[in-house]
C-alpha positions in Angstrom: -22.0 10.9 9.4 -18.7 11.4 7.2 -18.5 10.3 4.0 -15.9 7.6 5.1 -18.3 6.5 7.4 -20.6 6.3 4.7 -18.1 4.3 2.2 -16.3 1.7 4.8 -18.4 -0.4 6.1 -16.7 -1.6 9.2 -13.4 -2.5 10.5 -11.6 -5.4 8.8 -10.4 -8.1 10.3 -6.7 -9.6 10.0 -6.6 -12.7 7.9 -4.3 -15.4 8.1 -1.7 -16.4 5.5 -2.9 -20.3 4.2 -0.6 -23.1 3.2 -0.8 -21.7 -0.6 0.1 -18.0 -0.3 2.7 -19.2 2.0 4.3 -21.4 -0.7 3.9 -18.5 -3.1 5.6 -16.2 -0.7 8.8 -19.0 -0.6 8.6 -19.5 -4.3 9.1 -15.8 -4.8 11.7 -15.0 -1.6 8.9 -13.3 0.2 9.1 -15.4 2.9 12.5 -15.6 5.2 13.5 -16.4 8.5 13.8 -13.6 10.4 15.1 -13.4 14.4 12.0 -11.3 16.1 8.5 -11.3 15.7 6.0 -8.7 16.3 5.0 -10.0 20.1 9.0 -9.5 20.6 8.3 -5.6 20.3 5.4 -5.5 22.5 7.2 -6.1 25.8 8.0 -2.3 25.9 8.2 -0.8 29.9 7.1 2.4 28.6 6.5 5.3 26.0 6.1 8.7 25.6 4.4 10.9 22.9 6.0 11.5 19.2 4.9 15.1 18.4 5.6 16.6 14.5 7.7 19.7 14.0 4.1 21.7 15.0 4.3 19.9 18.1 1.1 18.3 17.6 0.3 14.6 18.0 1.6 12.4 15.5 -0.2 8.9 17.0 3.2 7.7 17.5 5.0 6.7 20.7 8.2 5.9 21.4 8.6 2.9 23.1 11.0 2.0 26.0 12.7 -1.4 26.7 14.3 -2.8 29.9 18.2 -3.1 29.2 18.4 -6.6 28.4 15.1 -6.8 26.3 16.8 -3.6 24.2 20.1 -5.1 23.8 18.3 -8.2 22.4 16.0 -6.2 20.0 18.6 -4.0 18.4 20.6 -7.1 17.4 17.8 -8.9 15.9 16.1 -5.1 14.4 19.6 -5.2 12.7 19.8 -8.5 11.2 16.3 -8.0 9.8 17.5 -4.5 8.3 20.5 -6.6 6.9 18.2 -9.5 5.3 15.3 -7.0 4.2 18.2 -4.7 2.5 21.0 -7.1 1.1 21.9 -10.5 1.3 21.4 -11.1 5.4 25.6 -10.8 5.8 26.1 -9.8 9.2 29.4 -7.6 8.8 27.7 -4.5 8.7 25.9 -5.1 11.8 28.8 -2.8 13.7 27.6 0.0 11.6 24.4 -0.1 12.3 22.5 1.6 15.1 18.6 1.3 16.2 17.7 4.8 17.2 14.0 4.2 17.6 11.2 2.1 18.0 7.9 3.8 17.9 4.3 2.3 17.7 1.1 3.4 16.4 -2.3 2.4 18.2 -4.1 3.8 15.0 -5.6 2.0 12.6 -5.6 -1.6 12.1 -2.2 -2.9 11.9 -0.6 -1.3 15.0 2.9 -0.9 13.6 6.3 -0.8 14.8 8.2 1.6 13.0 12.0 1.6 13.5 14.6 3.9 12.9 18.0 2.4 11.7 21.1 4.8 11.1 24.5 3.8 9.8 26.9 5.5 12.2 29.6 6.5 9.9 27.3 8.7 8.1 24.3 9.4 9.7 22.3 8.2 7.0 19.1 6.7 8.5 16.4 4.6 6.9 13.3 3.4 8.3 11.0 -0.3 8.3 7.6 -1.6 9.8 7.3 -4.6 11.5 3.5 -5.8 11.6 1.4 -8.6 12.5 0.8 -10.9 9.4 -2.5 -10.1 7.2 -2.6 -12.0 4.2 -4.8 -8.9 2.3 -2.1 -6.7 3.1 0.3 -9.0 1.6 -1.8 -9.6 -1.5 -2.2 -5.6 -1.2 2.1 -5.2 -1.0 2.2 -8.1 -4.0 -0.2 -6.8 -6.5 1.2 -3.1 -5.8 4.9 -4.7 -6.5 3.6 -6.4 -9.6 0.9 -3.5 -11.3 2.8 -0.2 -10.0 5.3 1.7 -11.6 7.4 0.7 -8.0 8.4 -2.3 -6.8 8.1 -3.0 -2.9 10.4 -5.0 -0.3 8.7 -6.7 2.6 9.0 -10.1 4.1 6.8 -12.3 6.1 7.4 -15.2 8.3 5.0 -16.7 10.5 3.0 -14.5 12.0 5.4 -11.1 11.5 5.3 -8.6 8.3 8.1 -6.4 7.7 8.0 -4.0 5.2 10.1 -1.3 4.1 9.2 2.5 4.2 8.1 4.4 1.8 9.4 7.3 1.2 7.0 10.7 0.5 5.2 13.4 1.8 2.2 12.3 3.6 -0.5 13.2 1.0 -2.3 15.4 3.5 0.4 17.1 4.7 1.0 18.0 1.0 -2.5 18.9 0.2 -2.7 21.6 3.2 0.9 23.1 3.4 2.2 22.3 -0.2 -0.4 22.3 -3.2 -1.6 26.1 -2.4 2.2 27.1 -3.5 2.3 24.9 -6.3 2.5 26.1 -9.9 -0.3 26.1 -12.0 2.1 23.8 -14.3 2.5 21.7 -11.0 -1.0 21.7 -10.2 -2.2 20.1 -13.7 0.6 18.0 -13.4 -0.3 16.2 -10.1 -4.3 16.7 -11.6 -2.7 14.1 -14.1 -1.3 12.0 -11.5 -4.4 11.9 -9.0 -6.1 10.4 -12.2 -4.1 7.9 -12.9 -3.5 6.9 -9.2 -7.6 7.0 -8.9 -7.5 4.5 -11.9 -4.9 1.9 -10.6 -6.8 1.8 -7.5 -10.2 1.0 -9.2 -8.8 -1.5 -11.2 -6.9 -3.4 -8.5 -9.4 -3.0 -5.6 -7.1 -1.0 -3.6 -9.9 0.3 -0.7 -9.6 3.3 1.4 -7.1 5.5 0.1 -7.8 8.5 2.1 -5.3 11.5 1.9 -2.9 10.1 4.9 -2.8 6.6 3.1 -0.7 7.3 0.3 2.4 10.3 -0.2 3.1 12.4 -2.8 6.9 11.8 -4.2 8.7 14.7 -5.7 11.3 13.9 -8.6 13.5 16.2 -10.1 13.4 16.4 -13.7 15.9 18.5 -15.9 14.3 22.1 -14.6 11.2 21.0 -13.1 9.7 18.7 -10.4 7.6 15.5 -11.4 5.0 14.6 -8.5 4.3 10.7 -8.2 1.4 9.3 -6.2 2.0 6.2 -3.8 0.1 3.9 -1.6 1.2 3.4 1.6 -1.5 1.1 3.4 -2.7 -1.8 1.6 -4.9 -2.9 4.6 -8.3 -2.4 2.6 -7.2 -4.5 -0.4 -10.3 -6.7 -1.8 -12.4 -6.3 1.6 -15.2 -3.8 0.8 -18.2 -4.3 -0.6 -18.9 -0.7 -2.1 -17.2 0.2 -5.4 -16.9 3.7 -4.5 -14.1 2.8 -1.7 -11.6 1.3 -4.1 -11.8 5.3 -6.1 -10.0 7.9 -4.1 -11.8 10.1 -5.8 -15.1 9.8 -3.4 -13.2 10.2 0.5 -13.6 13.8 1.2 -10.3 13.9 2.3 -9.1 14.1 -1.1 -11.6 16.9 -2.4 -9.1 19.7 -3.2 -7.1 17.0 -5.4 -11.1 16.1 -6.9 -11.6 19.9 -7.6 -7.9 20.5 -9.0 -8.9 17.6 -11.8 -12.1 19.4 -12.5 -10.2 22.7 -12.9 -6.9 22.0 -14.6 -7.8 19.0 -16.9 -10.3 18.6 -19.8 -12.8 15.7 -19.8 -10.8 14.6 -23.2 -7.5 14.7 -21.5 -9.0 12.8 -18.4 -10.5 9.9 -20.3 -6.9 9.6 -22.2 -4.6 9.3 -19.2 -7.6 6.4 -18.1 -6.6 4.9 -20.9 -2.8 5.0 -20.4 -3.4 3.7 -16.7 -5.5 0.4 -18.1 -2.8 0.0 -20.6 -0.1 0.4 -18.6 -1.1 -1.9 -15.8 -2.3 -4.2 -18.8 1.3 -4.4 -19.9 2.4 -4.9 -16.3 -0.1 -7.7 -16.2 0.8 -9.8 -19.2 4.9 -9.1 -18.6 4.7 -11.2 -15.3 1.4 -13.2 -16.3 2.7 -16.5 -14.7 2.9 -14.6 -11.4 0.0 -12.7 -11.5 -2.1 -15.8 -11.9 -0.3 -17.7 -9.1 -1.2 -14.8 -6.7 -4.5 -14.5 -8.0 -4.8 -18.3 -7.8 -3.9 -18.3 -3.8 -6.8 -15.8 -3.7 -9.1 -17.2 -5.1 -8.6 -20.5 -2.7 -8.8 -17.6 0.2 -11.3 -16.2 2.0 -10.9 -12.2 2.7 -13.6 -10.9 2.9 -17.6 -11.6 4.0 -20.0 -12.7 2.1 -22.0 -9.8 2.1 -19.4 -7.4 0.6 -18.5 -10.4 -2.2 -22.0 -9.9 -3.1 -22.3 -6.1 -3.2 -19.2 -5.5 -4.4 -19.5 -8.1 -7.8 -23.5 -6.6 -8.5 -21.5 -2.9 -8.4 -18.8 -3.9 -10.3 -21.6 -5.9 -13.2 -23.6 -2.1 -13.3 -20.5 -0.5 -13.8 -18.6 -2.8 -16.7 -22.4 -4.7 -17.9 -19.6 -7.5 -18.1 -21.7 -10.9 -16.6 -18.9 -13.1 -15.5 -19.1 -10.6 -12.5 -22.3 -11.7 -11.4 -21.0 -15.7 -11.7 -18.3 -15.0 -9.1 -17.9 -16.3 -5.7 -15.5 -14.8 -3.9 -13.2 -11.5 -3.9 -10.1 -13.5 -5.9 -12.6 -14.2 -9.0 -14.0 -10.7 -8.7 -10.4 -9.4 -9.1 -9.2 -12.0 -11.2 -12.5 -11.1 -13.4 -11.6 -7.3 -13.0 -7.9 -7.7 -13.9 -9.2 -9.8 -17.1 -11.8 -7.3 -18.4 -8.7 -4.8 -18.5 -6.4 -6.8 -20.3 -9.0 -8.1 -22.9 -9.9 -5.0 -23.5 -6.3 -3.8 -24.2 -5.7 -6.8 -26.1 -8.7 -6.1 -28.3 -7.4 -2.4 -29.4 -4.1 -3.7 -29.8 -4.9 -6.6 -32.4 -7.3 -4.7 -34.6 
């Protein structure tokens, strides 16, 4: 058995969005009107195979429409590209061109990913459109709210879109890039994969196996800065083991595990934990009225089983010793508990 089968317990089911995270999403412009859904997109008459550069299988397919259904998709792909990226104003709809729709059968969410290019540049960007699963969206919210990035996605009904995120797959980087990296570079993403491995932890953000998040590199002045981001939220508040919210314990992610071991000092480990707990404790009290309104909708939610709720709020008490753990009831108080336990704590230092 493989240590992911080890760590996940078994496949999540989609949740629906309920009357209060709904409101939430309005309150905050997360939820639009948009002209397609996700069932639209299924009534492809074909596909063939994507294949990468290697010409090996991506899991994507290209899908094929019949000439009416693809007339009507690519105007209503293009007014969700307009609506996700400005203000919904339709005179740029001329300029646009769909130049793909693919789908992915793996995984959970089955997404459609589509391929939008402006034709007077060739400039091309890409979104998802997915079925709605409210812990994806608290996932997509909390990211927005506790990262360093902020994220664009709507929902309405029963269709997600989100925007892409940009990156190199962090597998891809981990077998074709990292080996050529600096040692300079290598300490320097060391510092990153700990601090990514902490934001995790603290949010609940499960299953972040090498090909669920992408290394971004940023030019700085004379050298490149590499950032760590997620890319699925799928596994947000579901599992019942602890280890699954720390990348740190998929084996897909060992080389990054044995790069921290090599290239950073226990001291210098423990301090950039403690920037990543301050950090997202400053995040946390800068938009504190929206923080508890999501965590409120949560908390009225039910995202998980009863099982993992359990599990996953003993783990958490061995780990912190903190008891309010053990007096919670579903997977909103355990991360409204967690979320807590990190700003007190910053809070405390920051008084005395």
């Amino acid at each position: 058995m493989s240590s992911e089968e080890k760590l996940m317990s078994q496949k999540k089911p989609a949740f629906p969005v309920t009357d209060k995270l709904n409101d939430y999403l309005v309150e905050h412009s997360r939820n639009i009107k948009i002209p397609i859904f996700y069932e639209d997109l299924l009534r492809f008459q074909g596909s063939i195979v994507v294949y990468d550069k290697n010409d090996e299988d991506t899991l994507w397919v290209r899908t094929y429409y019949s000439e009416y259904d693809r007339e009507e998709i690519d105007l209503s792909l293009k007014k969700v590209y307009t609506i996700l990226h400005s203000n919904g104003n339709e005179d740029t709809i001329k300029y646009l061109n769909i130049d793909a729709i693919d789908y992915c059968t793996f995984g959970n969410s089955k997404p459609f990913r589509v391929k939008v290019r402006n034709i007077l540049n060739d400039n091309y960007i890409y979104f998802y459109v997915k079925k709605t699963d409210a812990s994806r969206i608290y996932g997509l919210e909390l990211e927005h709210i506790l990262s360093p990035d902020n994220l664009n996605f709507l929902v309405y009904k029963d269709t997600l879109i989100e925007e892409h995120i940009a990156g190199i797959p962090g597998d891809v980087f981990i077998d074709e890039m990292l080996p050529t990296c600096t040692d300079a570079e290598k300490a320097q993403i060391a510092k990153e994969f700990v601090k990514f491995n902490e934001r995790c932890m603290i949010r609940l953000l499960g299953d972040m196996r090498s090909y669920n998040y992408v290394i971004v590199p940023v030019h700085d002045f004379d050298h490149v800065v590499y950032k760590i981001r997620p890319i699925d939220f799928d596994q947000q508040c579901f599992e019942g083991k602890f280890k699954v919210y720390y990348p740190q314990f998929f084996k897909e992610n060992f080389k990054m595990v044995d790069m921290v071991s090599h290239k950073l000092q226990e001291s210098s480990i423990k301090q950039y934990k403690l920037e990543e707990r301050s950090i997202v404790a400053k995040r946390m009290l800068s938009s504190e009225d929206r923080i508890n309104d999501l965590i409120a909708c949560m908390i009225d939610d039910h995202i998980s089983t009863s099982k993992n709720i359990a599990q996953l709020k003993q783990e958490i008490f061995n780990f912190t010793h903190d008891v309010e753990f053990k007096r919670c009831t579903n997977m909103g108080e355990i991360l409204h508990t967690a979320l807590g336990f990190v700003k007190q704590n910053y809070e405390d230092v920051t008084t005395k």
